[in-house]
C-alpha positions as CSV (number, residue, x, y, z in Angstrom):
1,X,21.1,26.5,4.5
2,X,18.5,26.1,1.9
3,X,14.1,25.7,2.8
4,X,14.6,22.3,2.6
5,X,17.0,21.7,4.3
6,X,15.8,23.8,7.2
7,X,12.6,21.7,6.9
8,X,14.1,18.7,6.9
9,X,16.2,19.4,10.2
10,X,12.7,20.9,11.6
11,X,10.8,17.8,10.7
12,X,13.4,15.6,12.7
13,X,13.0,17.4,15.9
14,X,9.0,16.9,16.1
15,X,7.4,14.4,17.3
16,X,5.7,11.6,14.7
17,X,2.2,12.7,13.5
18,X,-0.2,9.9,14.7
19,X,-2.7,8.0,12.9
20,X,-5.4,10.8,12.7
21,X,-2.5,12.4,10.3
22,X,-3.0,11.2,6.7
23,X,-0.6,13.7,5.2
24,X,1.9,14.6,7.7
25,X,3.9,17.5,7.2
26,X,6.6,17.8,3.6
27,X,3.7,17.7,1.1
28,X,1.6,21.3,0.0
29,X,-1.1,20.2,2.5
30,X,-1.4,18.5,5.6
31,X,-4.4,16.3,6.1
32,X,-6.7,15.3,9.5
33,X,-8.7,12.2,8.8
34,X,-12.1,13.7,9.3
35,X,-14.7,11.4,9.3
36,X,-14.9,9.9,5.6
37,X,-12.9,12.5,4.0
38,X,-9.6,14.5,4.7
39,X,-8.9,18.0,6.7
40,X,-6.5,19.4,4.4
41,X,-5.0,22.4,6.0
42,X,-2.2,24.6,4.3
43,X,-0.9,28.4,5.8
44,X,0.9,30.8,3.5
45,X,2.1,34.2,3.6
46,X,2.6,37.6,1.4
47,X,5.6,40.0,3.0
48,X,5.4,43.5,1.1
49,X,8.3,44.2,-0.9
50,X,9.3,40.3,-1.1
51,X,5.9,39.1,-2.4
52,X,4.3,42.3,-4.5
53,X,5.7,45.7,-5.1
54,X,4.9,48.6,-2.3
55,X,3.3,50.4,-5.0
56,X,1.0,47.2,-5.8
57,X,-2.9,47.7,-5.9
58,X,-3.8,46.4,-2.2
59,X,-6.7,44.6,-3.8
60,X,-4.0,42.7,-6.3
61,X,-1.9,41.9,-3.5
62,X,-4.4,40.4,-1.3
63,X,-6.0,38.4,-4.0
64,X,-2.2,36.6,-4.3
65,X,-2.3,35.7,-0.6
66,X,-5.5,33.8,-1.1
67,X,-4.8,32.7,-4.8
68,X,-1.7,30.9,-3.7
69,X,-2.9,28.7,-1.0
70,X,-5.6,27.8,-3.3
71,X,-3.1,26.7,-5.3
72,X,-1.8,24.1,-2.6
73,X,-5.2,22.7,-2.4
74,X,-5.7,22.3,-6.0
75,X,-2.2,20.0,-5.4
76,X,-3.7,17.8,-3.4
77,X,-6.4,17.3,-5.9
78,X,-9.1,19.0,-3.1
79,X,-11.9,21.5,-2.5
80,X,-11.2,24.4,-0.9
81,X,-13.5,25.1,2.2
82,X,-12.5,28.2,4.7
83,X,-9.5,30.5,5.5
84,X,-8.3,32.3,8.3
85,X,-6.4,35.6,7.9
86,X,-3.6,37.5,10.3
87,X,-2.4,40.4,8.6
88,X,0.2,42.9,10.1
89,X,0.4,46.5,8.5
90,X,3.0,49.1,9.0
91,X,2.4,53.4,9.4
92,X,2.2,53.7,5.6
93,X,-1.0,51.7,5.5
94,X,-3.6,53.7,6.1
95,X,-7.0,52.1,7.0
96,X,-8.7,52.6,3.4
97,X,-5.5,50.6,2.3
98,X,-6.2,47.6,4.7
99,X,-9.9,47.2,3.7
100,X,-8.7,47.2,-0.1
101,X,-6.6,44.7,0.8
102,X,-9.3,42.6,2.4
103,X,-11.7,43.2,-0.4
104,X,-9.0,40.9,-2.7
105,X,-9.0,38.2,-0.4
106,X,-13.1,38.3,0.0
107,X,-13.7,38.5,-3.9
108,X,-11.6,36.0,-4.8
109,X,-13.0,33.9,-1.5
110,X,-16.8,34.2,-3.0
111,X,-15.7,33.0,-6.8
112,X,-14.1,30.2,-4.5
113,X,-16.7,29.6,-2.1
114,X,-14.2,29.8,0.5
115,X,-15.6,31.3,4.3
116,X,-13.4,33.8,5.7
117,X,-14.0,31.9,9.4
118,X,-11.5,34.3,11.3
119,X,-8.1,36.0,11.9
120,X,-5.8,38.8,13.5
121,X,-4.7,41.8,12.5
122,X,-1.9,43.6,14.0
123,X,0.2,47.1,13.9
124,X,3.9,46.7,12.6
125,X,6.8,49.5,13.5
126,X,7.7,49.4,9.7
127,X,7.2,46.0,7.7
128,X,3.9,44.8,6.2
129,X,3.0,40.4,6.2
130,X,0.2,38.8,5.8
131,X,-0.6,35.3,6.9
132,X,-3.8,33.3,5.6
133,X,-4.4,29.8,6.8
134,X,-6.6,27.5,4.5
135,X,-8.8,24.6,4.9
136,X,-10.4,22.2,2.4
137,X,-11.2,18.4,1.7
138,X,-10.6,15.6,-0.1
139,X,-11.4,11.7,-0.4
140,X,-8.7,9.7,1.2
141,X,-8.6,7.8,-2.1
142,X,-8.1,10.8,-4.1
143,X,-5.6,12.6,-2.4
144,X,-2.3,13.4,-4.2
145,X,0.6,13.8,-2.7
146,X,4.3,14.3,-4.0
147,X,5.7,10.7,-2.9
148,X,3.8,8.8,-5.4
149,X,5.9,9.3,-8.9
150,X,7.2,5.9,-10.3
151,X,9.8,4.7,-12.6
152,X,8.1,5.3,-16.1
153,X,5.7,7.7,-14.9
154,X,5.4,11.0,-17.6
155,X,5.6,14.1,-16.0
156,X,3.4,16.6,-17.2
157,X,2.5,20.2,-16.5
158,X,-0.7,22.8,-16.5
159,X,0.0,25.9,-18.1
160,X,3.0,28.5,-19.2
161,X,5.9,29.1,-17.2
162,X,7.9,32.2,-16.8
163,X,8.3,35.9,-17.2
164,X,6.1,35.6,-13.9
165,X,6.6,39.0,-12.8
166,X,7.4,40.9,-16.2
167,X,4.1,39.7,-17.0
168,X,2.3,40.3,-13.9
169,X,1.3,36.7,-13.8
170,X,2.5,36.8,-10.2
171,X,-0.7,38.9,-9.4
172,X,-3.5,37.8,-11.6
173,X,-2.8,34.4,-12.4
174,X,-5.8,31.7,-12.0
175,X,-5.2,28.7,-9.1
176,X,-5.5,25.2,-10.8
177,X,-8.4,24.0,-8.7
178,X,-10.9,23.3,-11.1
179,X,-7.9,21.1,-13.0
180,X,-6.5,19.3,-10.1
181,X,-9.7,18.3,-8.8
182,X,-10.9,16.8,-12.0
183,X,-7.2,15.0,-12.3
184,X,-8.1,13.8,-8.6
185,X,-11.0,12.9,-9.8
186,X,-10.7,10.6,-12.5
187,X,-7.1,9.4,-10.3
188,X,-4.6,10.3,-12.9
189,X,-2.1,11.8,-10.9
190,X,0.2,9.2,-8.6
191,X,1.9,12.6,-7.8
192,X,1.0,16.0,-7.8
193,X,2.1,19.2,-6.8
194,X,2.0,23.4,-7.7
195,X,5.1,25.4,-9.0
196,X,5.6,28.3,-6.8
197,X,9.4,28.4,-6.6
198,X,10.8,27.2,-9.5
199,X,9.7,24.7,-11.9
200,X,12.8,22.5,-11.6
201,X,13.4,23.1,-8.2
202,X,10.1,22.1,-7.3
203,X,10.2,18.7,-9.5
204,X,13.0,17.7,-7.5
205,X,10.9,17.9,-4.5
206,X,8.5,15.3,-6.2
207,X,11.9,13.5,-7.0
208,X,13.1,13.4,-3.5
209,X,9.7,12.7,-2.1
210,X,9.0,9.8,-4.7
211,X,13.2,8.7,-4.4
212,X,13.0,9.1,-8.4
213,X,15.2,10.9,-10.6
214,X,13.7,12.9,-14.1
215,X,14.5,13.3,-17.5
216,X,13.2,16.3,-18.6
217,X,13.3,18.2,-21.6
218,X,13.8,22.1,-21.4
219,X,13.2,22.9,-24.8
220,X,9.3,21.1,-24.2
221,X,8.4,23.5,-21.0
222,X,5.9,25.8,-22.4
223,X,7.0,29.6,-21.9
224,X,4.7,32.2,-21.1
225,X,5.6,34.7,-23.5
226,X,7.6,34.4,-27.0
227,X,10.6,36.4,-25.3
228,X,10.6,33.9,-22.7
229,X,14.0,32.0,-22.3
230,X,14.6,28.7,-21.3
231,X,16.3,29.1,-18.5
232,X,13.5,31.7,-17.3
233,X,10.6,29.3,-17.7
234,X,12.6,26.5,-15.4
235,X,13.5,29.0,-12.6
236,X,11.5,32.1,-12.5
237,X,8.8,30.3,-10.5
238,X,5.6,32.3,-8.9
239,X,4.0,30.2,-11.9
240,X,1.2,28.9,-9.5
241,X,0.9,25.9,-12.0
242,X,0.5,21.8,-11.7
243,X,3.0,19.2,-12.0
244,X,1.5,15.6,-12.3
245,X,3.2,12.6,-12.6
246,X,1.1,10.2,-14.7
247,X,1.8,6.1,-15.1
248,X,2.4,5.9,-18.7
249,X,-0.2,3.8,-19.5
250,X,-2.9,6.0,-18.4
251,X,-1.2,9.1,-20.6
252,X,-3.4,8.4,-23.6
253,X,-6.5,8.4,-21.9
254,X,-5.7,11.7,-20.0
255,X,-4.6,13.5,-23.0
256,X,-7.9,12.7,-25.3
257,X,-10.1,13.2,-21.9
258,X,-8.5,16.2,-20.9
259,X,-11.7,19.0,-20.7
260,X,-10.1,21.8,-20.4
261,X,-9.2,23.5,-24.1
262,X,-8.0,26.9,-22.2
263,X,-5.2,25.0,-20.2
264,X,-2.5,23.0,-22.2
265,X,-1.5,20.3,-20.1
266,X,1.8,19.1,-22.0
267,X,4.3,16.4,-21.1
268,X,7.9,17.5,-20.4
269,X,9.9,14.5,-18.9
270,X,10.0,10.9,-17.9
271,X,10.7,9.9,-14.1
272,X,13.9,7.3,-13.7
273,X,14.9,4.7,-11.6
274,X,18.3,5.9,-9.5
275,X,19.1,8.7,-6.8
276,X,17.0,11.7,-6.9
277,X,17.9,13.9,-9.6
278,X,16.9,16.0,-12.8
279,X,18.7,15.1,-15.9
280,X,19.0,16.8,-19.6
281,X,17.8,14.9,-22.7
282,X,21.3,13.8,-22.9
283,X,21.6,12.3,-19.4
284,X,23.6,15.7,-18.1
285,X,22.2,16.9,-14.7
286,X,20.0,20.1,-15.0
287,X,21.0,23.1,-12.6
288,X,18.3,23.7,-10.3
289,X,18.2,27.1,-9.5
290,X,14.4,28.5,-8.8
291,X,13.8,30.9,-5.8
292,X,14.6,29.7,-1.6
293,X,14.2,32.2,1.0
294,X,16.9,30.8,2.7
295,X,19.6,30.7,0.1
């Protein structure tokens, strides 16, 4: 039994979202149409030992909880609004440990502007999770979601990818919000999504969602360090990083407007017509691999 798989066997037993869902659940955010823009709403969590080394600064490990639903809004091309926090700590956390925990989440909540607006907290006979629920918005016309990618759309990505942990990337890296608003924005994307679990295992969510299949070409993914192989840039994940599928007439225009010299933004495959699928340069299909907690 794989996430989605689970998910998908979830989905089926509840009942149809109504027409005050825009986004119902399968994408990185819900949305609630509120008013003239979207609810988008998005909940996360961080399990020590699974998300961040025991050893890991509490501050550092914190700032990932709220760095990586950030990271889901910037998906779905939004502004991040409010959070909600339940955290559950075991004996080996003392109280100075908590607070340096929740001093992460609130520094990297003020460079957001994101209001803490609530939570839990609860004692744990051994384990340690945290659990942070975020809320932002978006214009119903500028929402992306993964179902949108097209035969001839170029698929393109933010960033470096692997070597995630070696690199302590995991911890520090920077949410694409500022990028995927802009690419909301200015209504480039007809899909989007973030990389958290694998780069090629979270395109073929975009592939299944859009019923699409990809060529893509491994040797174009840019890698995060010079040491970085391949096959660590495609499946490492924890990347935090945007893919956007873009109609290929609209490439040029994105590539000579793009404002943001710090971030590459570099094209690594073409979506297909037929079953969902990733395919080498060469036609071959690409393993998947990538992380699933299920697996």
């Amino acid at each position: 039994m794989t996430e989605d798989a689970f998910f998908a066997r979830l989905f089926a037993r509840l009942p149809a979202p109504d027409s005050t869902w825009a986004v119902p659940p399968g994408d990185d955010c819900a949305a609630l149409v509120h008013g003239d823009e979207l609810l988008l709403i998005a909940v996360d969590q961080l399990v020590g030992a699974k998300h961040y080394f025991l050893d890991t600064p509490p501050e550092a490990a914190g700032r990932k909880l709220l760095a990586r639903n950030l990271s889901d809004i910037a998906a779905m091309g939004g502004i991040p609004t409010a959070c909600l926090l339940a955290g559950a700590f075991g004996p080996r956390r003392d109280l100075a440990w908590i607070e340096r925990f929740y001093d992460g989440i609130i520094e990297l909540a003020k460079e957001y502007q994101v209001a803490m607006i609530g939570g839990d907290i609860a004692s744990t006979p051994a384990d340690e999770v945290a659990s942070l629920t975020i809320l932002g918005r978006v214009e119903p016309d500028r929402v992306c979601r993964r179902s949108g990618a097209r035969s001839g759309d170029a698929l393109l990505v933010t960033g470096s990818f692997g070597s995630s942990l070696g690199t302590g990337h995991h911890l520090d890296f920077t949410p694409r919000c500022r990028e995927g608003r802009w690419l909301a924005e200015y209504r480039f994307p007809s899909a989007m999504m973030d990389v958290s679990d694998g780069l090629l295992l979270d395109a073929s969510r975009i592939c299944r969602a859009s019923g699409v299949a990809l060529r893509l070409d491994p040797a174009a993914v840019p890698r995060r360090t010079p040491q970085t192989t391949v096959a660590e840039a495609l499946h490492d994940g924890e990347d935090y990083e945007l893919l956007v599928a873009v109609p290929a007439d609209r490439l040029p225009a994105l590539r000579a407007q793009w404002p943001f010299a710090d971030v590459p933004l570099t094209p690594v495959g073409e979506f297909l017509p037929g079953e969902p699928a990733i395919l080498g340069p060469d036609g071959t299909p690409l393993p998947l691999g990538g992380y699933d907690h299920l697996a």
